[in-house]
mmCIF file as Biopython writes it, N, C-alpha, C and O atoms, coordinates in Angstrom:
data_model
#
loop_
_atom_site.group_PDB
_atom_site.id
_atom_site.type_symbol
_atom_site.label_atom_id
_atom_site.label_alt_id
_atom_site.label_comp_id
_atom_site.label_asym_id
_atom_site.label_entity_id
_atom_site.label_seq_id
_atom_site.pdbx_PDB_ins_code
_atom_site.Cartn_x
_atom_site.Cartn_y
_atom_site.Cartn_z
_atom_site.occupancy
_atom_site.B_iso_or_equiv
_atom_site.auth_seq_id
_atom_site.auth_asym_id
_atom_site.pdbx_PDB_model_num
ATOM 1   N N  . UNK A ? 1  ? -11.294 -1.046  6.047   1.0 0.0 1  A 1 
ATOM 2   C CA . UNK A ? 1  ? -10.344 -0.094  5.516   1.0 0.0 1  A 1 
ATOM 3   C C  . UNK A ? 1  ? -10.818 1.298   5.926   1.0 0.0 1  A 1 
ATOM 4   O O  . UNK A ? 1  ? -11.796 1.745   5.327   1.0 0.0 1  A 1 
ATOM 5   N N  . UNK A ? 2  ? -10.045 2.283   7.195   1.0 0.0 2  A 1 
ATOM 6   C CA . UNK A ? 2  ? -10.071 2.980   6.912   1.0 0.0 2  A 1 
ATOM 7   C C  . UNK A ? 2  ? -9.873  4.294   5.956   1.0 0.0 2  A 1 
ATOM 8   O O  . UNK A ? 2  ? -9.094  4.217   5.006   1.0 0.0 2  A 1 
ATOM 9   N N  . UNK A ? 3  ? -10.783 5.822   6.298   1.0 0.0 3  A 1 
ATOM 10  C CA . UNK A ? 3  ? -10.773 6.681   5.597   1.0 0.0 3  A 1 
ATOM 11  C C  . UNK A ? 3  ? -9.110  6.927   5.656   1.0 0.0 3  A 1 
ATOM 12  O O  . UNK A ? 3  ? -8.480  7.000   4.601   1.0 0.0 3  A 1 
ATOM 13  N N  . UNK A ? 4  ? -8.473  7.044   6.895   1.0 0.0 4  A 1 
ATOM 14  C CA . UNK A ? 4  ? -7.166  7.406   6.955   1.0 0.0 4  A 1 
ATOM 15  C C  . UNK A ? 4  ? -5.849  6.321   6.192   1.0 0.0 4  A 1 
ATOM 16  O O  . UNK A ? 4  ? -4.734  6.700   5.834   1.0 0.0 4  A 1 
ATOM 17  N N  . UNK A ? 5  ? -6.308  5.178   6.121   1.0 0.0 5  A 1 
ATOM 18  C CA . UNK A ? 5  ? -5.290  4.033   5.710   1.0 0.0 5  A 1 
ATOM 19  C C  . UNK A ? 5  ? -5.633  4.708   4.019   1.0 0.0 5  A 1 
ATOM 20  O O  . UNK A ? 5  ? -4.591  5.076   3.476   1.0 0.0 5  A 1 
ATOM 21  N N  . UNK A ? 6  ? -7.044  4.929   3.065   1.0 0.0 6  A 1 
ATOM 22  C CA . UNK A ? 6  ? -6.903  5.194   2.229   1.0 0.0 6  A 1 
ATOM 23  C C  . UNK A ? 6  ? -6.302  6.295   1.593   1.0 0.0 6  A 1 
ATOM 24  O O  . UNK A ? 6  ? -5.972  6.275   0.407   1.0 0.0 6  A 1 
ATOM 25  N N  . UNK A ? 7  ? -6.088  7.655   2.662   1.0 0.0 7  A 1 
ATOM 26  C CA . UNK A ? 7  ? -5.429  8.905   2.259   1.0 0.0 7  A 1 
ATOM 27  C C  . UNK A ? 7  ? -4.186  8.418   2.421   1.0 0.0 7  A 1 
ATOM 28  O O  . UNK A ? 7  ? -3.365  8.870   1.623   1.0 0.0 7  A 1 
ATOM 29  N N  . UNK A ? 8  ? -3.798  7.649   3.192   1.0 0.0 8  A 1 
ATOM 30  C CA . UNK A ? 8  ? -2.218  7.144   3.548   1.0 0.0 8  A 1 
ATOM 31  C C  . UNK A ? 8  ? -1.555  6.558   2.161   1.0 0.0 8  A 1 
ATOM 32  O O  . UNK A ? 8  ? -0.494  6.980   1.700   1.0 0.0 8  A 1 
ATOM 33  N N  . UNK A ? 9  ? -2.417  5.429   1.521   1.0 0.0 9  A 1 
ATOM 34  C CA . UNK A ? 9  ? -1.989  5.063   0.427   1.0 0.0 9  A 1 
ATOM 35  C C  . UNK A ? 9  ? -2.122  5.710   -1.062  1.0 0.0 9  A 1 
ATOM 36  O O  . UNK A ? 9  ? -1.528  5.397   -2.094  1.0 0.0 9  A 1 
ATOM 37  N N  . UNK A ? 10 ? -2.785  6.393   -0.903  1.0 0.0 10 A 1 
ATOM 38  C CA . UNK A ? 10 ? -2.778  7.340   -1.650  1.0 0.0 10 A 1 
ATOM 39  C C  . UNK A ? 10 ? -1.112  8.350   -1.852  1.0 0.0 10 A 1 
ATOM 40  O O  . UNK A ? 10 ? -0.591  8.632   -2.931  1.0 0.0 10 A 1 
ATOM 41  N N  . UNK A ? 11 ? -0.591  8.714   -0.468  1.0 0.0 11 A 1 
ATOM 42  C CA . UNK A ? 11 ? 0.250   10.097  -0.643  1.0 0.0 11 A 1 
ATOM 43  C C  . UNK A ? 11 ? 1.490   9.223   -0.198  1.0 0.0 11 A 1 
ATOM 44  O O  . UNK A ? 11 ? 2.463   9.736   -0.750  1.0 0.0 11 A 1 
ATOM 45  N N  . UNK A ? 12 ? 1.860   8.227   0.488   1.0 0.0 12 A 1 
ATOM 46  C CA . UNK A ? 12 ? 2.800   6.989   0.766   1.0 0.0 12 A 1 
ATOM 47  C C  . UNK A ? 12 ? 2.638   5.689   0.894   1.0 0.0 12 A 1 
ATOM 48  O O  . UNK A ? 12 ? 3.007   5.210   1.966   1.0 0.0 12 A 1 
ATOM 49  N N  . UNK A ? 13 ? 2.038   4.742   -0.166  1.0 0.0 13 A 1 
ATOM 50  C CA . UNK A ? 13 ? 1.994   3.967   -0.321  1.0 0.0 13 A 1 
ATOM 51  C C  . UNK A ? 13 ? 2.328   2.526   0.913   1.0 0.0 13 A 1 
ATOM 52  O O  . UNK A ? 13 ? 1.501   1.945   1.617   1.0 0.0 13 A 1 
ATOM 53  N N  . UNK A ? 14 ? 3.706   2.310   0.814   1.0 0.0 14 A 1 
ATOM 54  C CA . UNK A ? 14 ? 4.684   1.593   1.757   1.0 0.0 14 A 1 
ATOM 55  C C  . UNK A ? 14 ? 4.051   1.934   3.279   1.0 0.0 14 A 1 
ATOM 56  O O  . UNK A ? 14 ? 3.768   0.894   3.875   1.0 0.0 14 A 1 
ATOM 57  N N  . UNK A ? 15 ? 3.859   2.758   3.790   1.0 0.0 15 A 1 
ATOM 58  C CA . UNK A ? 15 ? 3.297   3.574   4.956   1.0 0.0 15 A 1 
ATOM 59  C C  . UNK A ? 15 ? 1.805   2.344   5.388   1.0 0.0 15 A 1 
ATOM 60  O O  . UNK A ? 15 ? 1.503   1.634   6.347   1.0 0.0 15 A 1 
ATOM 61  N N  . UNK A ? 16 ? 1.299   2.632   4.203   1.0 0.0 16 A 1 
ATOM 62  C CA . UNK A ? 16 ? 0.022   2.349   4.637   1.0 0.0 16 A 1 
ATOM 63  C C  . UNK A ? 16 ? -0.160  0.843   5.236   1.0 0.0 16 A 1 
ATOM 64  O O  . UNK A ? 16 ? -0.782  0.507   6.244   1.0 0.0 16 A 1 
ATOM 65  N N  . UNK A ? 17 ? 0.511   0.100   4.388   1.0 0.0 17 A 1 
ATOM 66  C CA . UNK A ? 17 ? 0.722   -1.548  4.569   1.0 0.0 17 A 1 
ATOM 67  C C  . UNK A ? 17 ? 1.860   -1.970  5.397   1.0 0.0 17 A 1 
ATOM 68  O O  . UNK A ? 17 ? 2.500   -2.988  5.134   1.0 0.0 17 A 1 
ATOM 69  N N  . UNK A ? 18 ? 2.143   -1.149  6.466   1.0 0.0 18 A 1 
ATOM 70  C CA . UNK A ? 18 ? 3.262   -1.536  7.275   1.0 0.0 18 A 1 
ATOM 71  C C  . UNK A ? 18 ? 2.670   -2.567  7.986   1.0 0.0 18 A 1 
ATOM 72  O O  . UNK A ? 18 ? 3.330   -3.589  7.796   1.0 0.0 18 A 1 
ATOM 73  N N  . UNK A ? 19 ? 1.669   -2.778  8.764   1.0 0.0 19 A 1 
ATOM 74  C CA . UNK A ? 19 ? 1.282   -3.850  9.381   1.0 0.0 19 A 1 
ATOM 75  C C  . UNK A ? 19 ? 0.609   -5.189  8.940   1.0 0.0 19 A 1 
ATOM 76  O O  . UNK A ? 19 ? 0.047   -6.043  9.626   1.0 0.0 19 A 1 
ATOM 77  N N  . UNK A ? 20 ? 0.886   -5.107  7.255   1.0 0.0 20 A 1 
ATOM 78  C CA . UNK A ? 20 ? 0.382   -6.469  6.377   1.0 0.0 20 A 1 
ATOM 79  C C  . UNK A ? 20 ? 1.540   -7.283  6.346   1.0 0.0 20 A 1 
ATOM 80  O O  . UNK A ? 20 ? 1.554   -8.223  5.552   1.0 0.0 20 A 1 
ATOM 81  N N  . UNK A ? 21 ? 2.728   -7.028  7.245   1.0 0.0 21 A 1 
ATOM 82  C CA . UNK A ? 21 ? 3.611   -7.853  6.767   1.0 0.0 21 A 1 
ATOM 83  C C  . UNK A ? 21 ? 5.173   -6.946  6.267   1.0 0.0 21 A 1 
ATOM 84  O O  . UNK A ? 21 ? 5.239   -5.755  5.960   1.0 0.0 21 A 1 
ATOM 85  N N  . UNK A ? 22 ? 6.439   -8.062  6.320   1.0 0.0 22 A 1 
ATOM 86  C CA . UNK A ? 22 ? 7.318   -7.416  5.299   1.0 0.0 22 A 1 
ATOM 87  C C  . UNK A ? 22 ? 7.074   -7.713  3.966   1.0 0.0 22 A 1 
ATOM 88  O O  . UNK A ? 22 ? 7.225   -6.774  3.185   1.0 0.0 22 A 1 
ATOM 89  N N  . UNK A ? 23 ? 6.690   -8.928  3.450   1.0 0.0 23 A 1 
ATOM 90  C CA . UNK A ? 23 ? 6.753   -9.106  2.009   1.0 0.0 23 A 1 
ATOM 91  C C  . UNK A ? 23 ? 5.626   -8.079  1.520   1.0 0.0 23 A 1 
ATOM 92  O O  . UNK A ? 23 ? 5.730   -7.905  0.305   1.0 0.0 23 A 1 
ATOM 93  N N  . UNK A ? 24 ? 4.600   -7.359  2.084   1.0 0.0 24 A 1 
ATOM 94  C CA . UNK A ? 24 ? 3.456   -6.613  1.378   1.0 0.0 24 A 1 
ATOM 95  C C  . UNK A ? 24 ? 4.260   -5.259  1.406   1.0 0.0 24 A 1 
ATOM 96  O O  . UNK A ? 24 ? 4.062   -4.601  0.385   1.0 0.0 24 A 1 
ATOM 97  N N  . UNK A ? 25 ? 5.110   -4.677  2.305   1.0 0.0 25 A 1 
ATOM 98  C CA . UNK A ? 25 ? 5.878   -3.545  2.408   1.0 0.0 25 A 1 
ATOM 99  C C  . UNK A ? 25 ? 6.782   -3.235  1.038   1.0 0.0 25 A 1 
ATOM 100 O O  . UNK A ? 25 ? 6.820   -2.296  0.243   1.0 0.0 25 A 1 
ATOM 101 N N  . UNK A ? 26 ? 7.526   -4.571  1.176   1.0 0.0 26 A 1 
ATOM 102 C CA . UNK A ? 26 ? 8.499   -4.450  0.435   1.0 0.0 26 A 1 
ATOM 103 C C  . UNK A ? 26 ? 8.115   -4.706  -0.947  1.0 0.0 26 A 1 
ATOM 104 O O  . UNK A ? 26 ? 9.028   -4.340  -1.688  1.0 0.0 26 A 1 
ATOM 105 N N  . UNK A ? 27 ? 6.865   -5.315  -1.756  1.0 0.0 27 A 1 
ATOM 106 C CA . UNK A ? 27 ? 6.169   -5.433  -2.602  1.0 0.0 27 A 1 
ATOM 107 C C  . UNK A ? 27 ? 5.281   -4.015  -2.672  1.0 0.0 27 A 1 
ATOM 108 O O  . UNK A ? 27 ? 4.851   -4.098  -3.822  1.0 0.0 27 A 1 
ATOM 109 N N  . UNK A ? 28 ? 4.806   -2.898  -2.189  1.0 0.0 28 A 1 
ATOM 110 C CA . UNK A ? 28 ? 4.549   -2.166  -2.708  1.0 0.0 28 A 1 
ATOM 111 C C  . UNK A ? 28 ? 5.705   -0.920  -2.466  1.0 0.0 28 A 1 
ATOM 112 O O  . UNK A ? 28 ? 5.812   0.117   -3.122  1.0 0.0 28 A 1 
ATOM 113 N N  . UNK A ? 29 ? 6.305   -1.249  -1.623  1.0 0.0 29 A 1 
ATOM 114 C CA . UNK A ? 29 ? 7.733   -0.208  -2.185  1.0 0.0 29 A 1 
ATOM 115 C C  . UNK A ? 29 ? 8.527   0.032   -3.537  1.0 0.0 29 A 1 
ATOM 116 O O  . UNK A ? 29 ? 9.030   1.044   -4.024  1.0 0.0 29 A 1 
ATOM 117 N N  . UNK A ? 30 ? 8.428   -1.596  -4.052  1.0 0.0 30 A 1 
ATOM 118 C CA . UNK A ? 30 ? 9.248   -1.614  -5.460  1.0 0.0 30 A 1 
ATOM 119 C C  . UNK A ? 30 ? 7.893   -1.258  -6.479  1.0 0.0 30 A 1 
ATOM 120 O O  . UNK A ? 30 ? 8.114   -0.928  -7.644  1.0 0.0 30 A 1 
ATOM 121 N N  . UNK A ? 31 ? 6.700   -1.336  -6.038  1.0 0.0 31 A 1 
ATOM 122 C CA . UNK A ? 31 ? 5.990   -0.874  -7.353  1.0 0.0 31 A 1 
ATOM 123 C C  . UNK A ? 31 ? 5.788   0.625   -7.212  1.0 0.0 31 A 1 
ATOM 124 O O  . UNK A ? 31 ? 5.312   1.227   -8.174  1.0 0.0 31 A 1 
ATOM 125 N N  . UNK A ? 32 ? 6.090   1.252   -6.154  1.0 0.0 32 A 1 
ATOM 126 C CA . UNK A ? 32 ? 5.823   2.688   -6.346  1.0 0.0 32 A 1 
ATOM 127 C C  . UNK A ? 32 ? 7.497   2.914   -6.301  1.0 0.0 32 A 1 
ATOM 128 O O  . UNK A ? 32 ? 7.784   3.982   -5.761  1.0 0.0 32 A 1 
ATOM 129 N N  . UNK A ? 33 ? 8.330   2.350   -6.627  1.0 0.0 33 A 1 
ATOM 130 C CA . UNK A ? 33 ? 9.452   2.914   -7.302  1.0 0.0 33 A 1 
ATOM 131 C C  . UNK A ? 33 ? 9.324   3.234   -8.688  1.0 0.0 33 A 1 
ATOM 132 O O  . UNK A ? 33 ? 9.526   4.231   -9.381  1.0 0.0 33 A 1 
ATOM 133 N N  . UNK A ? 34 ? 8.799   1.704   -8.924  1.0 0.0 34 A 1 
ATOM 134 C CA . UNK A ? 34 ? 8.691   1.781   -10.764 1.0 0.0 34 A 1 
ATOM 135 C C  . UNK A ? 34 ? 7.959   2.916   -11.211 1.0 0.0 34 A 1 
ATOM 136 O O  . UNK A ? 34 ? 8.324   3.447   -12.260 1.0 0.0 34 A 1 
ATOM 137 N N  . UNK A ? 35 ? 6.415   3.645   -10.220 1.0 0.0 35 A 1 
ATOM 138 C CA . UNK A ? 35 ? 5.760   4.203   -10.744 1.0 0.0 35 A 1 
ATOM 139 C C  . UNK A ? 35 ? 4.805   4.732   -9.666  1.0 0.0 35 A 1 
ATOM 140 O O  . UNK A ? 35 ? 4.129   3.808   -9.214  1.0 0.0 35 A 1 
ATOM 141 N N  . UNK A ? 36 ? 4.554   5.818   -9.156  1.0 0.0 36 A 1 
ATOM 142 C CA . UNK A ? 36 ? 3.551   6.047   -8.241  1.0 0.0 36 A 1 
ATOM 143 C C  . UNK A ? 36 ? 2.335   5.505   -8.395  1.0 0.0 36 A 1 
ATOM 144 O O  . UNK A ? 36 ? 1.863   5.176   -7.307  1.0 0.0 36 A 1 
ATOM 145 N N  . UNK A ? 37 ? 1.388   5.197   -9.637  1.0 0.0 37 A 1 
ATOM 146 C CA . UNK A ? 37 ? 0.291   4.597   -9.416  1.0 0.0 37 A 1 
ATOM 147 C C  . UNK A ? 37 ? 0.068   3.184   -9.560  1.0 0.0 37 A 1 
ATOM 148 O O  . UNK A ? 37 ? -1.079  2.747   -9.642  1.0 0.0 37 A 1 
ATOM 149 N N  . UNK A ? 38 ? 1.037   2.469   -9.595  1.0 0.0 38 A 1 
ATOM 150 C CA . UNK A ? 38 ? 1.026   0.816   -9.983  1.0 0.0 38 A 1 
ATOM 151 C C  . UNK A ? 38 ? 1.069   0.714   -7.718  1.0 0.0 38 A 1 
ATOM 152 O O  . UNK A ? 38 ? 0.292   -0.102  -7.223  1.0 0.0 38 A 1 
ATOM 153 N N  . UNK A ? 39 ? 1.984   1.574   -6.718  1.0 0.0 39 A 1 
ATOM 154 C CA . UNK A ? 39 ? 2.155   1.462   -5.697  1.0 0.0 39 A 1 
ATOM 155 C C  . UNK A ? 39 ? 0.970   1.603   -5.277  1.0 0.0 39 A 1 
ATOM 156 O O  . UNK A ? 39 ? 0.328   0.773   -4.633  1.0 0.0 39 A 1 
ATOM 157 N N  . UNK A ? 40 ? 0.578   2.807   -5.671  1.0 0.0 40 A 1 
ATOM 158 C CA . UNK A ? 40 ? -0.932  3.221   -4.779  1.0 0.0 40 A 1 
ATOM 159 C C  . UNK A ? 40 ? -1.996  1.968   -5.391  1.0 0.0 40 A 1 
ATOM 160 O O  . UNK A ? 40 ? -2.857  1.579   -4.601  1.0 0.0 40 A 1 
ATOM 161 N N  . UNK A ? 41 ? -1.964  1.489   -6.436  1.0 0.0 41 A 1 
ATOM 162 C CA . UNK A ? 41 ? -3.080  0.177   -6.340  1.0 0.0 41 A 1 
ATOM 163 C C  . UNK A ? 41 ? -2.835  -0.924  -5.719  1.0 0.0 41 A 1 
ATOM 164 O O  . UNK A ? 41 ? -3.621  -1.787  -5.327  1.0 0.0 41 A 1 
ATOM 165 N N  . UNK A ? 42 ? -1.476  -0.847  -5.630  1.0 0.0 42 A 1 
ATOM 166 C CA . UNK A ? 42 ? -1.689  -2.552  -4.855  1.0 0.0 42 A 1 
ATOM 167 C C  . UNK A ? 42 ? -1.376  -2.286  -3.378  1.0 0.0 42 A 1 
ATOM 168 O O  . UNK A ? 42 ? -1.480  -3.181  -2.540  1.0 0.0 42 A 1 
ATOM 169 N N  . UNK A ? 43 ? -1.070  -1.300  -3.138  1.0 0.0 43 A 1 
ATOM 170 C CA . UNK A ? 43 ? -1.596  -1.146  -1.307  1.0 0.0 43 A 1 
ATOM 171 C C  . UNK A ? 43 ? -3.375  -0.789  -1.506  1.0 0.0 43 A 1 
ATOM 172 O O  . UNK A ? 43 ? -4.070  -1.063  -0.528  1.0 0.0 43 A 1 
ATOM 173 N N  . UNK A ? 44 ? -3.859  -0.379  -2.356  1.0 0.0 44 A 1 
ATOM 174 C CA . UNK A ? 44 ? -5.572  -0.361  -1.512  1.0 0.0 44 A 1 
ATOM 175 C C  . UNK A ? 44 ? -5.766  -1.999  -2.273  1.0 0.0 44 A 1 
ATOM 176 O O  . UNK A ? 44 ? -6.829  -2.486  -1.887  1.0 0.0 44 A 1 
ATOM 177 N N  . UNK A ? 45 ? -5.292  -2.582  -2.875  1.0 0.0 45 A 1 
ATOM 178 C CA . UNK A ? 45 ? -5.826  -3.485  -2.900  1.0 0.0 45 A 1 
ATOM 179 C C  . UNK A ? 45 ? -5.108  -4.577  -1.907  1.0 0.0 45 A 1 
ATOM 180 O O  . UNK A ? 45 ? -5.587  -5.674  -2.195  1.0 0.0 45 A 1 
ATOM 181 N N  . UNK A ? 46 ? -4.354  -4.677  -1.078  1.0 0.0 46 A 1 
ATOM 182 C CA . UNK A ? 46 ? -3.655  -4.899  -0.059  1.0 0.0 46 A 1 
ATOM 183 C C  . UNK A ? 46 ? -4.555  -4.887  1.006   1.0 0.0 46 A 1 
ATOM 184 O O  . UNK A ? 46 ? -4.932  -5.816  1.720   1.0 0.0 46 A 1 
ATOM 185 N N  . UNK A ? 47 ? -4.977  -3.159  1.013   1.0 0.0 47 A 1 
ATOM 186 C CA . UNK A ? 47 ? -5.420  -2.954  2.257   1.0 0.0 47 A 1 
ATOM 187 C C  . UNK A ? 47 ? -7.132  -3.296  2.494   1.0 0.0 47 A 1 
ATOM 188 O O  . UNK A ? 47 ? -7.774  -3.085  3.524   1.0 0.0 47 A 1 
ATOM 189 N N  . UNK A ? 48 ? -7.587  -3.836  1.312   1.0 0.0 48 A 1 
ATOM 190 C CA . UNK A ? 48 ? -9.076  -4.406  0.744   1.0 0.0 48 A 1 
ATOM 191 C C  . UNK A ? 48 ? -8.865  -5.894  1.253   1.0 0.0 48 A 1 
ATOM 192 O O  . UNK A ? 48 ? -9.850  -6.518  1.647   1.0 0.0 48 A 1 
ATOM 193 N N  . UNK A ? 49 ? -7.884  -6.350  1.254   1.0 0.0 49 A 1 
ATOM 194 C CA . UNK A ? 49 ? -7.813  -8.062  1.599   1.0 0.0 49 A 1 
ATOM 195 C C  . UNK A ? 49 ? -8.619  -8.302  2.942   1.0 0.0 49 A 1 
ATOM 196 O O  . UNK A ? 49 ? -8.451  -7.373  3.733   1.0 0.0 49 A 1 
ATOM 197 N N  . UNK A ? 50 ? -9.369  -9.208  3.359   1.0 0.0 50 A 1 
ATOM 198 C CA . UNK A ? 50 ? -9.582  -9.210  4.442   1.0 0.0 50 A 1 
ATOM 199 C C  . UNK A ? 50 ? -9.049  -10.321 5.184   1.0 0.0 50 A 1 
ATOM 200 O O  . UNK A ? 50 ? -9.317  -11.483 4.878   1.0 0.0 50 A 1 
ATOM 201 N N  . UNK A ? 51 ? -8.343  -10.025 6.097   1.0 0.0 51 A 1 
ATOM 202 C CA . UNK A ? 51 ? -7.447  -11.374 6.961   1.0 0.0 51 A 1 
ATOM 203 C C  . UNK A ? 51 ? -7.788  -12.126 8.001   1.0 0.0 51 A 1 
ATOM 204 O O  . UNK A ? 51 ? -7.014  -12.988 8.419   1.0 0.0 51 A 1 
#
């Protein structure tokens, strides 16, 4: 995980996890609808997975 993927998810969420997939996109799009910080945790924890 980069330093830059973590400022990414931090300030646009959806952004950061574009290349985990559509279902990880579209799963942290609807949680940073509901709420900016429910989005920003589950993209770094997204972007923590190792594949």
């Amino acid at each position: 995980m980069s330093i830059l993927r973590v400022i990414l998810a931090i300030f646009f969420p959806p952004l950061a996890v574009i290349d985990r997939g559509c279902g990880s996109v579209i799963i942290v799009f609807l949680l940073t609808l509901c709420g900016w910080v429910p989005g920003v945790i589950a993209a770094l924890i997204i972007l923590n997975k190792n594949e």
